[in-house]
C-alpha positions in Angstrom: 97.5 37.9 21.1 98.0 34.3 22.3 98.4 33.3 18.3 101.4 35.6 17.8 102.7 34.1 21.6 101.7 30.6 20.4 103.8 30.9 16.7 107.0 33.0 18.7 107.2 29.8 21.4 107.1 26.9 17.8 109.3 29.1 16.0 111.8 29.3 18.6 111.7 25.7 19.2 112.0 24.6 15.7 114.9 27.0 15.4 116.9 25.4 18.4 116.5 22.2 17.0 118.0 23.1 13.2 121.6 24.3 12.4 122.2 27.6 10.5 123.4 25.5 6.8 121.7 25.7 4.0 119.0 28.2 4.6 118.4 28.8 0.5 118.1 25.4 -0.3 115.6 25.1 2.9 113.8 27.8 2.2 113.3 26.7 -1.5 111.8 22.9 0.3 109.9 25.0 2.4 107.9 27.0 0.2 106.8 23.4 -1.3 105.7 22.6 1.7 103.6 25.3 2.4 102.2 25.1 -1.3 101.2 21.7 -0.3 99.4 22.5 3.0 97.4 25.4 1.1 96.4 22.9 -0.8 95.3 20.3 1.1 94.1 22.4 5.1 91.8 19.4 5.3 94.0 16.6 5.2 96.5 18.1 8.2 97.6 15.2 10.7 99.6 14.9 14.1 101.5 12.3 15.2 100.0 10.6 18.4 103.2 10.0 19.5 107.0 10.8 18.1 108.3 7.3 19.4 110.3 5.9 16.5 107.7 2.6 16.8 104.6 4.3 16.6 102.7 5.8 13.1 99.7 6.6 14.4 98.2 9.7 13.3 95.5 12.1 14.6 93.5 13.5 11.4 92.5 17.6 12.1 88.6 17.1 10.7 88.8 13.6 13.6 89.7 10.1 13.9 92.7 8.3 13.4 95.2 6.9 10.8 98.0 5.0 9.9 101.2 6.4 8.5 102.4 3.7 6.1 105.9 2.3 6.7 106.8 3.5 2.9 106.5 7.1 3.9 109.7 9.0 4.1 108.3 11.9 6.1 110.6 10.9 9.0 109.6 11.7 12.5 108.2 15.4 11.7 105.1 15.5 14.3 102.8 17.8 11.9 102.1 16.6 8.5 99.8 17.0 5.5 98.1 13.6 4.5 98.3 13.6 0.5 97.2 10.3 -0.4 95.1 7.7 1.9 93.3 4.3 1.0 90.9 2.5 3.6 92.5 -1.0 4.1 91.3 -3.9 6.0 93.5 -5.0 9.2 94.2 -8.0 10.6 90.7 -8.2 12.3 89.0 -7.2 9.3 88.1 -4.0 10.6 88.4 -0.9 8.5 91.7 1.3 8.7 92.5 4.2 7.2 96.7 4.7 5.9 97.8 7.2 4.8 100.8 6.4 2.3 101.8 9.7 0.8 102.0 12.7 3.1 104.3 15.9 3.3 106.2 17.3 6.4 104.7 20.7 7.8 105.6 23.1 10.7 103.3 24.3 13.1 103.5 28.0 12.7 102.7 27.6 9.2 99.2 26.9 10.0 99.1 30.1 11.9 100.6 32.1 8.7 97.8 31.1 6.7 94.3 29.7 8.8 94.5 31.8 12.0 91.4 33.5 11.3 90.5 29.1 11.8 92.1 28.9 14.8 90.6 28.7 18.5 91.9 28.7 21.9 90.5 26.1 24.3 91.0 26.3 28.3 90.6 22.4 30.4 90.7 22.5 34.0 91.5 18.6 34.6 92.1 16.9 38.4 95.9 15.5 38.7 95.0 12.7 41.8 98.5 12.5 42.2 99.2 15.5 43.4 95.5 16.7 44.6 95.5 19.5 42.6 93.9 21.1 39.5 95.5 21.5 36.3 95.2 24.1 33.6 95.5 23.4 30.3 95.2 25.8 27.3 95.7 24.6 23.7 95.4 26.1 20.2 93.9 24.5 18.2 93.7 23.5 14.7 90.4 22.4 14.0 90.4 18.4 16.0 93.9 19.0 16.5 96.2 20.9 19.6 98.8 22.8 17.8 100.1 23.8 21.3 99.8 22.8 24.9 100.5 24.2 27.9 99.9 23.2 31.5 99.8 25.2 34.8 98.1 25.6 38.1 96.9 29.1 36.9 94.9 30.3 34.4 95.6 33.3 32.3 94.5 36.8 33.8 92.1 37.6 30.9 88.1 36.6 30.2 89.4 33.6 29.0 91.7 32.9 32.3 88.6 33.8 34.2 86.7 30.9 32.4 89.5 28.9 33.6 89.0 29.5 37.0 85.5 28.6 37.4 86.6 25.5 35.7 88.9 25.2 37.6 86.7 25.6 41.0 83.9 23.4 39.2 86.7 20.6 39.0 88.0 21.2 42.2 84.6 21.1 44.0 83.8 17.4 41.7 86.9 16.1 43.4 86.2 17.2 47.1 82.8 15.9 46.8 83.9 12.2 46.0 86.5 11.9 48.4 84.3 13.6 51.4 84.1 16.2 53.8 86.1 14.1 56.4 89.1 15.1 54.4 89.0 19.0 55.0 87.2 19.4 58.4 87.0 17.2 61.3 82.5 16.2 60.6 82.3 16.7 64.7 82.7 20.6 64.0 80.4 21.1 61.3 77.7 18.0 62.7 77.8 20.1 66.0 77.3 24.3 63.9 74.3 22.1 61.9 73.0 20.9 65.1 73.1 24.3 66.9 71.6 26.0 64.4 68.5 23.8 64.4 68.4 24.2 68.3 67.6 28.1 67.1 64.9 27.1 64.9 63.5 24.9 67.3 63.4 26.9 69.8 62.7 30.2 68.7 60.2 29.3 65.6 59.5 33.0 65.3 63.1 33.5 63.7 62.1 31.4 60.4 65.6 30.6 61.2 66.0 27.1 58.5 67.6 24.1 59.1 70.9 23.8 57.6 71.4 20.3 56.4 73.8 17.6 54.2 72.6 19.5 51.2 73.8 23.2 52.4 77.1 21.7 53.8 77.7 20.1 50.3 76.6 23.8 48.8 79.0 25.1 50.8 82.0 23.3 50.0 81.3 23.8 46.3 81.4 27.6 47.0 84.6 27.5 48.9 86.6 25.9 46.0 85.9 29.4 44.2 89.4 30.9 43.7 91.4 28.0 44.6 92.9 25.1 43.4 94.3 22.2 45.2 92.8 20.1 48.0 95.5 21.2 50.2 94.1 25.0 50.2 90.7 23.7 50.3 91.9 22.0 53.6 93.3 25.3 55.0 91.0 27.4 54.4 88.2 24.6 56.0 89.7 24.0 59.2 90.6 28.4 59.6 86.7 28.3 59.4 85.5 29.4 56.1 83.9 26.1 55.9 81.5 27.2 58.8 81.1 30.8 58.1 80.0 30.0 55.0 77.0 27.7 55.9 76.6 31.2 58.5 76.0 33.1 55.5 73.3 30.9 54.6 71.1 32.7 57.3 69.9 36.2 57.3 72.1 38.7 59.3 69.3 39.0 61.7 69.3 35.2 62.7 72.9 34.8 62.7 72.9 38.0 65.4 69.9 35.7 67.0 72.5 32.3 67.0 75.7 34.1 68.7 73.6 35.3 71.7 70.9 32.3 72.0 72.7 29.7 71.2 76.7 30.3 72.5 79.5 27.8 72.0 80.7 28.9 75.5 79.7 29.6 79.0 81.1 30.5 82.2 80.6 28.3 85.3 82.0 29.3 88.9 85.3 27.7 88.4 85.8 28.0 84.5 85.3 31.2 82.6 85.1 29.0 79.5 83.4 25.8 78.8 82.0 24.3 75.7 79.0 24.0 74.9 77.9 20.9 72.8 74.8 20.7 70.6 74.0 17.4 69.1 70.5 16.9 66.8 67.9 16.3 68.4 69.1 16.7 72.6 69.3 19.3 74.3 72.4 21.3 74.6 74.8 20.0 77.3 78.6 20.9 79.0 80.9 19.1 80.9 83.1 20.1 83.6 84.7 19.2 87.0 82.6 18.7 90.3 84.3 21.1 92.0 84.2 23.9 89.1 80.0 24.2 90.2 80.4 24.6 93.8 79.2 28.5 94.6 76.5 28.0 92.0 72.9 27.4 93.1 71.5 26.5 89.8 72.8 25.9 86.5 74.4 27.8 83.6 70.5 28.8 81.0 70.6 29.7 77.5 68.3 31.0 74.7 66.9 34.0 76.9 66.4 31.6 79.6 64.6 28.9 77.4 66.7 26.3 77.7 68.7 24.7 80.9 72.1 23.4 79.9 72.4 19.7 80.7 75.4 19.6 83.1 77.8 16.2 83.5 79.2 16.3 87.1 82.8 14.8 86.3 84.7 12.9 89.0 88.2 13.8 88.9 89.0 10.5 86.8 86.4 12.1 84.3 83.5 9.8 84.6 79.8 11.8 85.3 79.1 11.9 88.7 75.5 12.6 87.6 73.8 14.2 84.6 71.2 16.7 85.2 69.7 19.9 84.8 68.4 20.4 88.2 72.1 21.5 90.5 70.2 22.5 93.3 68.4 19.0 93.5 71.9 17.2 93.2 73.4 19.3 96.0 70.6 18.6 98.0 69.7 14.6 97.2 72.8 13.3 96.0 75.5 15.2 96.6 76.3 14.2 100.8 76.4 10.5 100.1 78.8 11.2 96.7 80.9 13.4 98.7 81.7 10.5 101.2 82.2 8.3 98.5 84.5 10.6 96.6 86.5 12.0 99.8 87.3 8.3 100.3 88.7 7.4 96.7 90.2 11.1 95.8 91.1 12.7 99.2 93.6 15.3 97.6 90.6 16.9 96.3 88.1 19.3 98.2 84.8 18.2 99.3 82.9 20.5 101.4 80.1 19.9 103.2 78.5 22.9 102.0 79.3 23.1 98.2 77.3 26.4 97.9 79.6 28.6 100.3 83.1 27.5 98.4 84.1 29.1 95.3 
């Protein structure tokens, strides 16, 4: 059980930090103590902090205290509050100190209340490192007994809450600092854009529109499992990012977007070319001059639906034309360009006839 962990780990501590002398005597003070805190399980305090300078106490049933500078409980960081008065500070304002209080160990409240005892688990986001914290506590009513911190909850129910805590912080996190920091927003911009080129153009499919909304969803879902931005990042730019807003559609229209709407297609001189989709235009590539001759019209996708738009590149890049129509550009424009380019870029072919060269 995580009390009997909980009490081994304080005991052990508090034993490493005494010497083996007097154990009657201490023994005798101790079962004083313990007397005391039977007494009094309402009035147990915690220090906020063990710095020498600072008595201010953390009450178990809430709210805060002062320890009064008469006390001789020392430094001890657990203690029982046995007298306290409500004073007025400087301001004016109320303040409760507390001038007569015993020493007590931790593990003492797990001998007697741990049937009072409750475990908590708080996934918490450490900016600094970009990476989500664990921490489990026991604790004593108000008050953490014991604290631990780790990148990995515990593998029972409990540790199970954790980790949807975890993702839940995780996902808060990714969301304010923006997808830009996971996945270049040209990828998933240009899978939201060729998905609605299948809903557009086959309305049959019901295939929906995946928006800002979906991408947003599907982020949050990724973060399941893990738990620092840096394996949110990885796992983004291998693709989960994408194939998760895939699973979004039904198998049938995801079957219908990898033959209707391909990311590549093969042109005379290139066996692979991008396609780009972009909202709202049609579908387009981009390749060399040269890499069309041979072909008498262009590259069609979506069953023959939809002409790809084809940029014509010079060899310094720049579109020769844009069209969809390669038999009309051969025909209209393509002598006078050829004369032009021959001239400027004479290392490069330029037949008369671009349909016989391939």
């Amino acid at each position: 059980m995580a009390v009997n962990r909980v009490k081994r780990q304080l005991a052990g501590s508090r034993a490493a930090s005494r010497g083996g002398a007097g154990e009657k005597g201490r023994a005798a003070d101790e079962a004083l103590l313990i007397s005391i805190l039977a007494g009094y399980p309402d009035r147990v305090a915690k220090r906020r902090s063990l710095k020498s300078d600072n008595r201010e106490l953390l009450l178990s049933g809430g709210g805060a205290a002062q320890l009064s500078p008469s006390s001789v409980v020392g430094r001890s960081e657990f203690l029982v509050a046995t007298d306290a008065e409500e004073r007025r500070d400087a301001n004016q304002a109320q303040a409760r100190v507390v001038r007569i209080a015993s020493r007590i160990e931790p593990e003492w409240l797990i001998d007697l209340f741990a049937d009072q005892l409750r475990e908590t688990t708080e996934a918490k986001w450490n900016a600094q490192s970009e990476r989500v914290e664990v921490v489990e506590r026991m604790m004593y009513d108000q008050l953490a007994i014991s604290e631990s911190r780790s990148s990995n909850a515990r593998g029972n129910a409990r540790g199970a809450a954790g980790q949807e805590e975890a993702a839940r912080v995780l996902a808060e996190a990714a969301l304010a600092a923006g997808l830009q920091k996971f996945v270049e927003p040209e990828t998933v911009a240009g899978f939201l854009a060729r998905v609605e080129f299948v809903a557009k153009t086959f309305p049959e499919s019901s295939t929906p529109a995946l928006d800002d909304d979906d991408v947003r969803e599907s982020l949050v879902a990724l973060c399941d499992g893990l738990k620092s931005f840096a394996e949110l990042r990885a796992a983004a730019r291998e693709g989960a990012l994408i194939e998760a807003l895939r699973q979004r559609l039904s198998a049938e229209q995801r079957r219908l977007l990898d033959k209707m709407a391909p990311e590549f297609v093969a042109i005379a001189g290139r066996r692979r070319v991008p396609v780009n989709y972009e909202t709202s235009k049609p579908p387009w590539i981009e390749s060399r001059l040269q890499d069309f001759f041979g072909m008498k019209t262009g590259p069609v996708i979506a069953g023959g639906r939809a002409p790809l738009v084809m940029h014509l590149l010079a060899p310094n890049r720049r579109p020769v034309q844009v069209t969809t129509d390669l038999a009309g550009f051969w025909q209209r424009v393509y002598p006078q360009a050829r004369k032009e380019l021959s001239r400027r870029y004479p290392r490069h072919a330029w037949p008369e006839d671009p349909l016989l060269t391939t």
